[in-house]
ZALUMNU-738360 format. One record per residue (C-alpha): residue number from 1; x, y, z; residue in one letter; chain. Coordinates in Angstrom, 2 decimals. Each point is the difference from the previous one (the first is absolute). Layout:
@resi NUM | x X | y Y | z Z | resn A | chain A .
...
***
This chain:
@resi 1 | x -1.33 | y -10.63 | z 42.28 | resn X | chain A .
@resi 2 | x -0.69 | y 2.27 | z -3.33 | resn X | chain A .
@resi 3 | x 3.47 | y 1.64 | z 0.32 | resn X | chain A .
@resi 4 | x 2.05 | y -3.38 | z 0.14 | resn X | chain A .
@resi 5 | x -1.78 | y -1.96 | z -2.99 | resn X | chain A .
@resi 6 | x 0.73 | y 3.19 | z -1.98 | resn X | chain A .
@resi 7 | x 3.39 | y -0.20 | z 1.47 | resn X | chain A .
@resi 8 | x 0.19 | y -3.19 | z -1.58 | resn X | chain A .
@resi 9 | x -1.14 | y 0.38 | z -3.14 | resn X | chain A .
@resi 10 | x 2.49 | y 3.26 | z 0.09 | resn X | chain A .
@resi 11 | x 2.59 | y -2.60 | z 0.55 | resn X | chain A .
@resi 12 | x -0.77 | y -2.43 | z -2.32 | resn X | chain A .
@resi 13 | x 0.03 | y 2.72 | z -3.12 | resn X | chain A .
@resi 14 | x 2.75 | y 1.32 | z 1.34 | resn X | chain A .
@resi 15 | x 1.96 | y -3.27 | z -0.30 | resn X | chain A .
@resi 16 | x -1.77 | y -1.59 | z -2.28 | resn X | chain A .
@resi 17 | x -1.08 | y 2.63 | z -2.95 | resn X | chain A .
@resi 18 | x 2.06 | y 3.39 | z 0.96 | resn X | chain A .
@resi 19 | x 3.83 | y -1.59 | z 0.79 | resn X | chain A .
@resi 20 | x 0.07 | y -1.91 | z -2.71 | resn X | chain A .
@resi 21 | x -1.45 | y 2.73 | z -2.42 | resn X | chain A .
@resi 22 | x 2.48 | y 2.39 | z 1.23 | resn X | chain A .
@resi 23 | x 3.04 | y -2.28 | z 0.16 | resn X | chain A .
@resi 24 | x -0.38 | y -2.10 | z -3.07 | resn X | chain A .
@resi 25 | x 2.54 | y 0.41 | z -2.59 | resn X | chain A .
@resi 26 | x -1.84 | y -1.27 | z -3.08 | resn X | chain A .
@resi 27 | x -3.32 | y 2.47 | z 0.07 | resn X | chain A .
@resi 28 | x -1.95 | y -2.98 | z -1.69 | resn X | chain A .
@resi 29 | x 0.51 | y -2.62 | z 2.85 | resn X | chain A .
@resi 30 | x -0.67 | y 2.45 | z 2.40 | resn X | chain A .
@resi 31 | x -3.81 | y 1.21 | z -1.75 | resn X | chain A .
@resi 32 | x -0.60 | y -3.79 | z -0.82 | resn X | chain A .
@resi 33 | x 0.74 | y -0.52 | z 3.58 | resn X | chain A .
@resi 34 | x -1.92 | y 2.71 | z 1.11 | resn X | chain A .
@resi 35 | x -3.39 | y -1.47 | z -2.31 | resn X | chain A .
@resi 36 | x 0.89 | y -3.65 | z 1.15 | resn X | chain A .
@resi 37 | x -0.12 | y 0.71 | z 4.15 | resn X | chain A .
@resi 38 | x -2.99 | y 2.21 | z -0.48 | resn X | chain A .
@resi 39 | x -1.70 | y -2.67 | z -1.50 | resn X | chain A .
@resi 40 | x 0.93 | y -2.52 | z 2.37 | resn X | chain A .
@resi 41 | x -0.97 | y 2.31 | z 2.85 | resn X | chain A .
@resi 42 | x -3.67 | y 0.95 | z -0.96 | resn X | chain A .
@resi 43 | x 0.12 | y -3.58 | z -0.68 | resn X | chain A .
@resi 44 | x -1.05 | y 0.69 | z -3.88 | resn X | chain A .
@resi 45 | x -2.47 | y 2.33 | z 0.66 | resn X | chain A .
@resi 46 | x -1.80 | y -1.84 | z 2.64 | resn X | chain A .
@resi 47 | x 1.29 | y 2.58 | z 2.67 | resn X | chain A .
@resi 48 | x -0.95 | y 3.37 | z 0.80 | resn X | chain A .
@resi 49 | x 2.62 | y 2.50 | z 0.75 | resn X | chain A .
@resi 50 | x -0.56 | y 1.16 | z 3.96 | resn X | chain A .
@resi 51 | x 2.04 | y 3.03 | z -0.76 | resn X | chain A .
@resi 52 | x -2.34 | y 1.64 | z -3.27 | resn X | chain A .
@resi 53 | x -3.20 | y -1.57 | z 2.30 | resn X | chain A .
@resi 54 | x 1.33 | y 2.30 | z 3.18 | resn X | chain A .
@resi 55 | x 1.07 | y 3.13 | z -2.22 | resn X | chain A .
@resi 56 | x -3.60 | y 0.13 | z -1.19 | resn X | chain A .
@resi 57 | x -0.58 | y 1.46 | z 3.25 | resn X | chain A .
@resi 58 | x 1.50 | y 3.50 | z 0.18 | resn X | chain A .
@resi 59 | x -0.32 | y 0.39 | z 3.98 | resn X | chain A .
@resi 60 | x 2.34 | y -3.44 | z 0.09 | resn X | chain A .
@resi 61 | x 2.62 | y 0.41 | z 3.14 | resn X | chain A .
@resi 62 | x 2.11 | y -1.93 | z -2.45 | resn X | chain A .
@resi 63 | x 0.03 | y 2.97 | z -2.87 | resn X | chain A .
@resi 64 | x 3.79 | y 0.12 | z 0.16 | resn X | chain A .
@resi 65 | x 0.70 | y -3.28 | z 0.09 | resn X | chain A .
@resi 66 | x -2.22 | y -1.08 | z -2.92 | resn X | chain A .
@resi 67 | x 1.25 | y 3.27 | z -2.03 | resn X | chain A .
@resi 68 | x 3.75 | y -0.95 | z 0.60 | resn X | chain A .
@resi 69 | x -1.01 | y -3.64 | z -1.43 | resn X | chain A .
@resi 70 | x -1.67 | y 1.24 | z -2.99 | resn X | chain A .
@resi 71 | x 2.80 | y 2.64 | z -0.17 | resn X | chain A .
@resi 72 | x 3.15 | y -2.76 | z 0.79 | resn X | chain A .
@resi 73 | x -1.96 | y -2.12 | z -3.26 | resn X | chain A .
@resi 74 | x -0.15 | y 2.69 | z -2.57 | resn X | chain A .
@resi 75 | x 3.37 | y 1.53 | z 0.54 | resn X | chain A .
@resi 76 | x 1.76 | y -3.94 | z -0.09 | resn X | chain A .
@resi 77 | x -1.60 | y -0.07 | z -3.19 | resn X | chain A .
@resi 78 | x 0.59 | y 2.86 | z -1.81 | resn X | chain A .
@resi 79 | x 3.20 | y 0.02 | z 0.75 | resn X | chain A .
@resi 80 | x 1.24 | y -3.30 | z -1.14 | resn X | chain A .
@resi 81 | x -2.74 | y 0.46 | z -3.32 | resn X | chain A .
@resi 82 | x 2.19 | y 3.00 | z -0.48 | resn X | chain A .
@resi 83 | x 2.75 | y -2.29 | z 0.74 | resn X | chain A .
@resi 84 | x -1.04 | y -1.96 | z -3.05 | resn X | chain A .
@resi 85 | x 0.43 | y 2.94 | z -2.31 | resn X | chain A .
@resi 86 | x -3.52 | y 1.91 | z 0.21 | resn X | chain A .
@resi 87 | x 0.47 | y 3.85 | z 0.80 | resn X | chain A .
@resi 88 | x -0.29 | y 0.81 | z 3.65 | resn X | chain A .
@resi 89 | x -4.21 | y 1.55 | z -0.56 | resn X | chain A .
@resi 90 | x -0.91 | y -3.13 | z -2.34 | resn X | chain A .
@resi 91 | x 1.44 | y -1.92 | z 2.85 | resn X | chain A .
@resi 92 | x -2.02 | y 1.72 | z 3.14 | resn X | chain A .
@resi 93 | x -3.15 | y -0.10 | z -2.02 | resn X | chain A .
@resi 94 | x 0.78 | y -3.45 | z -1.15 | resn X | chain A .
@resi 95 | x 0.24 | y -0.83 | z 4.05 | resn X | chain A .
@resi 96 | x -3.48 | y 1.89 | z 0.43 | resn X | chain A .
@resi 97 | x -2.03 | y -1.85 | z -2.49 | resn X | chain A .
@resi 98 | x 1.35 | y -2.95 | z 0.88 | resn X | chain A .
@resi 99 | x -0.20 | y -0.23 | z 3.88 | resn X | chain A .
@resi 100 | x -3.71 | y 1.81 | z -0.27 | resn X | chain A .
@resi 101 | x -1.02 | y -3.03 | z -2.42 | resn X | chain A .
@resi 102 | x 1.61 | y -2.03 | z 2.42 | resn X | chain A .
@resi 103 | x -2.61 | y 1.29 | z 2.35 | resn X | chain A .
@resi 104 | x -2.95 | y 0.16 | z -2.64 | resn X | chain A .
@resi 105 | x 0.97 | y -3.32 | z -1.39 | resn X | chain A .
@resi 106 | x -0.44 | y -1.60 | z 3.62 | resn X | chain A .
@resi 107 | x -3.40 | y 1.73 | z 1.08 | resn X | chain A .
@resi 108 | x -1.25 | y -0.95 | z -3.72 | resn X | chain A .
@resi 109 | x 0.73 | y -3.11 | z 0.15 | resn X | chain A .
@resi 110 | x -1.16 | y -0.39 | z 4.22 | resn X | chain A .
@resi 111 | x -3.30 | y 1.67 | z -1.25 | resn X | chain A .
@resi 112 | x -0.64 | y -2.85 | z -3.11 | resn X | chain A .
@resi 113 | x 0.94 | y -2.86 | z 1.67 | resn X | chain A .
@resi 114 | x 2.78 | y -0.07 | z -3.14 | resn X | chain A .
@resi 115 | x 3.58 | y -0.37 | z 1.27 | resn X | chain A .
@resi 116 | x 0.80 | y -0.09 | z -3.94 | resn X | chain A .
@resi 117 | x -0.38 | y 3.90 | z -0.03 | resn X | chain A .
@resi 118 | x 2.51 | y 0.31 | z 2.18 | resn X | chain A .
@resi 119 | x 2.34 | y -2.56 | z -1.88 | resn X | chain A .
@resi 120 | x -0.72 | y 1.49 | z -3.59 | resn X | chain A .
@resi 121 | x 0.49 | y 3.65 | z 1.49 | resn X | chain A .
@resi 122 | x 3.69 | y -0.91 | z 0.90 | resn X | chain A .
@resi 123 | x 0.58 | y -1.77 | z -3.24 | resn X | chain A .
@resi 124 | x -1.42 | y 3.46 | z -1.63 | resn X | chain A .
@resi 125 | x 2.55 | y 1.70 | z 2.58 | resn X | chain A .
@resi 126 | x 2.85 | y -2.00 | z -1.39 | resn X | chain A .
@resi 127 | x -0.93 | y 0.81 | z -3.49 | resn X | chain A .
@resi 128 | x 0.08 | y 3.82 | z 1.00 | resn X | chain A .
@resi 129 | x 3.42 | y -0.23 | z 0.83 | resn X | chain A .
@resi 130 | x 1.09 | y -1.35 | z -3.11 | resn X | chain A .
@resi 131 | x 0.99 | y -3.30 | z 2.15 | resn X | chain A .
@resi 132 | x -0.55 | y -3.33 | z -0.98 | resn X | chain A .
@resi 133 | x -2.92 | y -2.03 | z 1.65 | resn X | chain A .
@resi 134 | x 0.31 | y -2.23 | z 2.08 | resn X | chain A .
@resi 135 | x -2.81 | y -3.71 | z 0.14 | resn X | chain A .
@resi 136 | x -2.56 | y 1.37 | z 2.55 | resn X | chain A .
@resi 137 | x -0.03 | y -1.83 | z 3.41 | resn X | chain A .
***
């Protein structure tokens, strides 16, 4: 049962966050995108993230899986931030902080009861790229 809702969630990224990062032709629609469905998914910070809960666990069955999601995130990222005219290591480590404070922002704001952390974190996230904010949800 594990291995098909991480399936899905695989699925739903995949469609949902990594096509359209990948395939977008304007870098900025595809990051605001990217921000926007996030938001919606962990339902504003409301919603835990099954796959960082599982990869706490370092005997997980599901290592691969929950590496290649982590790993399928970053690289969409970095490569259409480098798309958007950052140099290829600003870009990967621009990816990095941004999918870990993903993560953080989510726990953080599970752990105070504060879905606001998670909404002001992806503002802040926005800002770091140098891309204009967005209302939050």
């Amino acid at each position: 049962m594990a291995a098909e809702v991480l399936a899905h969630i695989q699925r739903w990224f995949e469609a949902e966050i990594f096509v359209p990062l990948k395939g977008t032709e304007d870098p900025w629609t595809g990051i605001e995108h990217m921000f926007r469905s996030t938001e919606q998914y962990f339902q504003s910070g409301q919603r835990i993230c099954l796959m960082g809960l599982m990869a706490l666990d370092g005997e997980t069955p599901f290592r691969t899986q929950i590496q290649a999601y982590f790993s399928d995130w970053q690289t969409a990222l970095a490569s259409v931030v480098c798309k958007s005219g950052k140099p290829q290591e600003e870009a990967t480590d621009l990816a990095e902080e941004i999918v870990s404070g993903i993560q953080g922002a989510l726990v953080l704001a599970h752990a105070q009861s504060d879905a606001g952390i998670f909404l002001r974190r992806m503002q802040s996230f926005r800002r770091r790229l140098a891309f204009p904010c967005g209302e939050l949800q």
